[in-house]
N, CA, C and O of each residue as an XYZ file, in Angstrom:
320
protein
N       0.840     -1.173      0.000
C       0.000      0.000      0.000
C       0.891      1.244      0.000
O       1.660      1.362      0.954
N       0.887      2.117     -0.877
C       1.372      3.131     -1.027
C       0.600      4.258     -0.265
O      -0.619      4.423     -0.317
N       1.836      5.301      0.730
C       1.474      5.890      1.125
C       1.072      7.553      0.752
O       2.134      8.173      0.708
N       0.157      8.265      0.534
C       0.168      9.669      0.435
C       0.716     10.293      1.158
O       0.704     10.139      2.380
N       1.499     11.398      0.343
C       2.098     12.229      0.965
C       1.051     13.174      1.745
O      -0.128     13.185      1.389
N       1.482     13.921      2.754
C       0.630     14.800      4.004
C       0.406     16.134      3.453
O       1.362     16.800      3.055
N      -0.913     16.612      3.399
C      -1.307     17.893      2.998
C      -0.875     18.383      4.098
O      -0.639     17.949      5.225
N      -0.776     20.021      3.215
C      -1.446     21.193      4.629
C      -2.994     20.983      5.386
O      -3.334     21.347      6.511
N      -3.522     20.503      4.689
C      -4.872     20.895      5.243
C      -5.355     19.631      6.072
O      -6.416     19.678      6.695
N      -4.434     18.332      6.063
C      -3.836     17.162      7.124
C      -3.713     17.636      8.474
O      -4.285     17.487      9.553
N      -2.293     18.555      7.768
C      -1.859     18.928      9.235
C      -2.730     19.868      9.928
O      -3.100     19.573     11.065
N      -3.087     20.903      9.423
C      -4.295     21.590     10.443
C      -5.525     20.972     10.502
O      -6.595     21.526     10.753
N      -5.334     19.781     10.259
C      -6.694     19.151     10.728
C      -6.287     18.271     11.892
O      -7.100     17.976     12.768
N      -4.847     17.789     11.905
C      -4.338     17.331     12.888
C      -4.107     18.359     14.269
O      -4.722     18.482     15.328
N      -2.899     19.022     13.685
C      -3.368     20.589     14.963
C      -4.607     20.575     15.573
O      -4.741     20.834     16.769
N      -5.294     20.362     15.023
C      -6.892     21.160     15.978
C      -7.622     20.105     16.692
O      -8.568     20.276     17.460
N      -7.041     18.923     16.328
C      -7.342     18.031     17.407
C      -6.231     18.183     18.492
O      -6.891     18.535     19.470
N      -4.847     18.119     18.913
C      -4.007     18.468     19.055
C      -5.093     19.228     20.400
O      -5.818     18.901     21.340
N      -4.490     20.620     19.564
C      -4.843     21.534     20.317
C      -6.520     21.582     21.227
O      -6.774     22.364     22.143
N      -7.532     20.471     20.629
C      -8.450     20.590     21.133
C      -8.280     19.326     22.768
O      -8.842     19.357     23.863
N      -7.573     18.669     22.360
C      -7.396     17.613     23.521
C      -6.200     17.775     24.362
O      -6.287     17.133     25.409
N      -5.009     18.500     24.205
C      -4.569     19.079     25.066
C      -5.022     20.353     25.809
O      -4.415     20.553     26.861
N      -5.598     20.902     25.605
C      -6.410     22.339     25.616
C      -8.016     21.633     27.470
O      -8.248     22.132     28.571
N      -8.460     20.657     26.899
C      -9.600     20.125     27.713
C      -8.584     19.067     28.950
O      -8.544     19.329     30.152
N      -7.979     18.101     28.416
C      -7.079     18.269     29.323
C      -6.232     18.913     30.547
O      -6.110     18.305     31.611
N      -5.880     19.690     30.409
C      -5.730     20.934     31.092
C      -6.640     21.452     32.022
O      -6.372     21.674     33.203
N      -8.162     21.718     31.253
C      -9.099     21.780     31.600
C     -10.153     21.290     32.842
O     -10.883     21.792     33.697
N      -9.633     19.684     32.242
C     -10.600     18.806     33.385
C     -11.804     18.460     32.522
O     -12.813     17.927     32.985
N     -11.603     18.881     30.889
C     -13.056     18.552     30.294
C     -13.224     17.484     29.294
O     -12.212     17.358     28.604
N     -14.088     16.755     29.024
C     -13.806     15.944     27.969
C     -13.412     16.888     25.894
O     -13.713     17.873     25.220
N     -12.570     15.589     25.850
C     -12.811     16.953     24.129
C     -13.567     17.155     23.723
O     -13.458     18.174     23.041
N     -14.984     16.490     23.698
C     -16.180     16.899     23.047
C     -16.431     18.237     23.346
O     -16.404     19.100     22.469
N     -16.746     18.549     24.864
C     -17.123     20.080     25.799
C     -16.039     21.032     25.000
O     -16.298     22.057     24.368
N     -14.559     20.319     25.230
C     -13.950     21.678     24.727
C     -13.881     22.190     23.477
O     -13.680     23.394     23.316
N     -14.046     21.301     22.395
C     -15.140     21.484     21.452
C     -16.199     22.538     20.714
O     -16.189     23.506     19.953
N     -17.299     21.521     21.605
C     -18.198     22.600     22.360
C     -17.636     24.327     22.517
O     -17.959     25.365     21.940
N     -17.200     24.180     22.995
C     -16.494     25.624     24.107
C     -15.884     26.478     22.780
O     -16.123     27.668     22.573
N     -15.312     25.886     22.200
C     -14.122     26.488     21.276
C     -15.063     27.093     20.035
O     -14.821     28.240     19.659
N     -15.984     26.440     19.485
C     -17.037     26.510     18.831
C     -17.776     27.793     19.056
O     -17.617     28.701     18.239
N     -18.759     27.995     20.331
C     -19.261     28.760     20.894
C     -18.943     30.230     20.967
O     -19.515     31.319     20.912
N     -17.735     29.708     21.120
C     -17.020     31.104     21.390
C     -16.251     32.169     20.189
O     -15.966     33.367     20.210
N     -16.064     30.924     19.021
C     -15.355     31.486     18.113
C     -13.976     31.570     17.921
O     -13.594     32.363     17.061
N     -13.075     30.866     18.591
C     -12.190     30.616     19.041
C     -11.587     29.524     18.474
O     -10.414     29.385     18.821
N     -12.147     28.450     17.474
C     -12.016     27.628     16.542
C     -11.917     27.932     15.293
O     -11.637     27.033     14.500
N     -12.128     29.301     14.822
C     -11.562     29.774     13.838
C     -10.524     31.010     14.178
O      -9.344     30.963     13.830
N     -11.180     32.283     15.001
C     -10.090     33.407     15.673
C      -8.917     32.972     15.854
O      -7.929     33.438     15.285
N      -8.897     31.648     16.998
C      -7.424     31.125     17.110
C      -6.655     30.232     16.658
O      -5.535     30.396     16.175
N      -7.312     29.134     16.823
C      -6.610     27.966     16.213
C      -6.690     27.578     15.240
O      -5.965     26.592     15.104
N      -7.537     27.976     13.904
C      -7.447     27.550     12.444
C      -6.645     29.212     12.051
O      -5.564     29.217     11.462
N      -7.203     30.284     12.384
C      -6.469     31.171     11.546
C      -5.146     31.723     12.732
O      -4.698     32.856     12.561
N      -4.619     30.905     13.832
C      -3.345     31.355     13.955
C      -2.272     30.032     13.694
O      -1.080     29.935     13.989
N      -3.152     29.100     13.048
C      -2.301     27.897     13.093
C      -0.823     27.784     12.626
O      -0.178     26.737     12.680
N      -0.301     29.100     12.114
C       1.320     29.241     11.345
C       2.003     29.552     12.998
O       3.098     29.123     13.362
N       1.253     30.224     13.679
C       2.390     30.678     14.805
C       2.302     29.845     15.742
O       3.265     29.650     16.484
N       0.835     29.027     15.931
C       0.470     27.986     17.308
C       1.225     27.051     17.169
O       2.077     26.851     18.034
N       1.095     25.984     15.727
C       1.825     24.576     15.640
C       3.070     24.735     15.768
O       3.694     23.682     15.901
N       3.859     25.987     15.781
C       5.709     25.713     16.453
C       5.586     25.495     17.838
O       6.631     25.064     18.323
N       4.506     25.672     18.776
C       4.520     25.690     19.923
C       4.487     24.713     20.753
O       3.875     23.875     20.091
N       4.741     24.189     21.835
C       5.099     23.284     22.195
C       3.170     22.620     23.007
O       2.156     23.317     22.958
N       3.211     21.742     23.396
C       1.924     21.095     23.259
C       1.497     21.980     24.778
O       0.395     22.486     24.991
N       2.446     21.994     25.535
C       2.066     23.140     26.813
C       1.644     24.293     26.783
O       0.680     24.754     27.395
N       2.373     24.826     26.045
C       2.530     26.021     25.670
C       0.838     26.481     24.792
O       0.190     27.462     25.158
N       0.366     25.522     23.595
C      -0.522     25.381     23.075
C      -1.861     25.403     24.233
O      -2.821     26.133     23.984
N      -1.848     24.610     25.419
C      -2.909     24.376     25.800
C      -2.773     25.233     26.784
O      -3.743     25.158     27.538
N      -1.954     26.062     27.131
C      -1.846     27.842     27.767
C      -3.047     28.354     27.336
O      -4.212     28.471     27.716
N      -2.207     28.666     26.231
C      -2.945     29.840     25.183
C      -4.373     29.442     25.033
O      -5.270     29.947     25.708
N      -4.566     28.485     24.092
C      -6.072     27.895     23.922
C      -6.843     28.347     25.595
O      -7.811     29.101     25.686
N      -6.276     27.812     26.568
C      -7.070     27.902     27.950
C      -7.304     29.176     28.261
O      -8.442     29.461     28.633
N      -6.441     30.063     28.190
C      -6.374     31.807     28.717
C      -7.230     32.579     27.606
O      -7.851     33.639     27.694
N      -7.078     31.801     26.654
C      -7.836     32.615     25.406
C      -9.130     32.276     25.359
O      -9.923     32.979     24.731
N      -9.602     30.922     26.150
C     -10.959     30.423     26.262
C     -11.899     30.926     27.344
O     -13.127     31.002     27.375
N     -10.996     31.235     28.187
C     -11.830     31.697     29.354
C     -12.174     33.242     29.407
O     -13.158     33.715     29.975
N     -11.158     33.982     28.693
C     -11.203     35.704     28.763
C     -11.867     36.073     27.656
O     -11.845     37.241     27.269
N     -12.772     34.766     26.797
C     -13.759     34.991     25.641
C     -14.883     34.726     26.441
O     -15.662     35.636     26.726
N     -15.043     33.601     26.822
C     -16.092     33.480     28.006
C     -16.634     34.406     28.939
O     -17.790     34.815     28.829
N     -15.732     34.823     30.014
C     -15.431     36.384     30.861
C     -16.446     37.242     29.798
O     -17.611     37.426     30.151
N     -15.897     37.845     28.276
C     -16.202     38.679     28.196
C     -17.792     38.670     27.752
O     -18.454     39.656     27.428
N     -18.160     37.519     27.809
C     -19.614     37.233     27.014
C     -20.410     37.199     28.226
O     -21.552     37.654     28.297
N     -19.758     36.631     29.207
C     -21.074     37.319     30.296
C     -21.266     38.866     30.824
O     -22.271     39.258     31.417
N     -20.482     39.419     30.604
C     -20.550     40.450     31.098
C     -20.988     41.778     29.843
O     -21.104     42.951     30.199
């Protein structure tokens, strides 16, 4: 079986799982919720599909920082 070579659009499809299950992790949530969450908020395209050139150098910690601080101070600002 011959293998295909890996798109771009592979890898940010890989990233965003990535980033969605280290991200809930962190969390305490299942990936579905964070998901959920990332969705809701807009934050599944704002951050992690359209910053995916600067996120995927980042280290998987580092990733589920950002995703987390960036999830909650979108949240924060929607209730208020």
């Amino acid at each position: 079986m011959e293998m295909k070579p890996r798109t771009p659009e592979f890898d940010k499809l890989a990233f965003t799982v990535l980033a969605i299950e280290v991200s809930a992790e962190k969390l305490g949530v299942t990936a579905t919720e964070m998901r959920r969450r990332l969705e809701r908020t807009g934050l599944m395209k704002d951050l992690i599909r359209d910053c995916y050139d600067t996120l995927h150098t980042e280290s998987r910690k580092a990733v589920a920082e950002d995703v987390v601080e960036a999830l909650l101070n979108r949240e924060k600002d929607r209730r208020e």
